[in-house]
N, C-alpha and C positions, 0 to 999 in steps of 0.2 A: 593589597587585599586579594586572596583567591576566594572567587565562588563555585560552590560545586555544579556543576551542571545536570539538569535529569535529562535524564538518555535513556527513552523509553528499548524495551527490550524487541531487538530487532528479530528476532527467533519467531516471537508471537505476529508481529507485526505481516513478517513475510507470510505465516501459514495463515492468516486471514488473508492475503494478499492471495494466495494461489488457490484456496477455497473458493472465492469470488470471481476466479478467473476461470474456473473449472466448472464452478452452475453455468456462467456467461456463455462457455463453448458449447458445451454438450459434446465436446469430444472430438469437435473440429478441429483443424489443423489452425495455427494462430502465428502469423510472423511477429518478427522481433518489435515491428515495428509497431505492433496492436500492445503489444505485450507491455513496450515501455509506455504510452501512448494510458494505459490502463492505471500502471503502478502511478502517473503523474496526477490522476485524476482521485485514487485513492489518497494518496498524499495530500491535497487543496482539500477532500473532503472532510481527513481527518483536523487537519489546522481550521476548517471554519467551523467545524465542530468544537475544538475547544476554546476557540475565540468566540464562540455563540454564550 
């Protein structure tokens, strides 16, 4: 049996991701390390969101 899998569209995904990271700074300089630190914390928000 294959099932298709949905695989949200990573295009959209990222420019919400870099909107949200660009209100956050205001323009600051931001390391790698804030930055992945950020994308991990949108990711858990959007999975308890559609597990809500």
């Amino acid at each position: 049996m294959v099932t298709k899998l949905a695989i949200p569209p990573l295009r959209e995904e990222l420019q919400d991701l870099f909107k949200e990271v660009d209100k956050q700074t205001k323009g600051k300089r931001v390391t790698e390390k804030e930055i992945l630190k950020e994308i991990q914390n949108y990711r858990l928000d959007k999975r308890a969101k559609k597990g809500a």
